[in-house]
C-alpha positions, -999 to +999 in steps of 0.1 A: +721-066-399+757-073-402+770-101-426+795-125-409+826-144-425+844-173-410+883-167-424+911-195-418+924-183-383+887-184-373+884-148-369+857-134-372+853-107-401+828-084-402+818-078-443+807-045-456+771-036-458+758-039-497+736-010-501+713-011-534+700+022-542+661+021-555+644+046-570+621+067-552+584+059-548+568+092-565+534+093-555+506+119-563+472+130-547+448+160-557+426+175-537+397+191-552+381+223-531+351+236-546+345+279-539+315+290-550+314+330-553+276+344-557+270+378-570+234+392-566+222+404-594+184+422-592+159+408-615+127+433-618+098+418-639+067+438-637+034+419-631+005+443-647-033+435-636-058+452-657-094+457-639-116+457-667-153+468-655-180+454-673-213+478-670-246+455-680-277+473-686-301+447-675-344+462-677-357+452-646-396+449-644-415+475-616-449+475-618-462+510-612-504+510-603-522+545-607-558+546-592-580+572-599-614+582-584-645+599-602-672+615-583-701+613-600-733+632-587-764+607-596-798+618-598-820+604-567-848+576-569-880+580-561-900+558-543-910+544-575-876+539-590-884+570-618-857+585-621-865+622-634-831+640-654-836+675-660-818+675-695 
């Protein structure tokens, strides 16, 4: 915009822009990225099962039946029911 004077012959005179010099706005922003670098590293752990066999003696009942026969000669009988040994 252009300032405008009015002199005495009513001409019109055109006045020099006024500049005012301001200080610069400075601003600042930070970004933040976030890189994440993995290294695999081998982790051994040893799991160990011990089978321990426990032997019981347990005394288990079996009956076991033995027969045995005798043969025995027997004198006779008589009618009478003697009975005569020859001793």
């Amino acid at each position: 915009m252009m300032n405008q004077m009015n002199n005495q012959n009513g001409c019109v005179k055109e006045c020099p822009p006024t500049y005012t010099e301001c200080k610069p706005i400075e601003s600042c922003s930070k970004q933040v990225i976030n890189q994440y670098h993995y290294t695999k590293q081998p982790y051994i752990h040893t799991f160990v099962t011990e089978v321990v066999h426990h032997h019981v003696l347990q005394n288990e009942f079996i009956p076991r039946y033995v027969t045995s026969e005798k043969h025995v000669n027997e004198p006779t009988q008589n009618s009478c029911g003697n009975n005569n040994f020859n001793r």
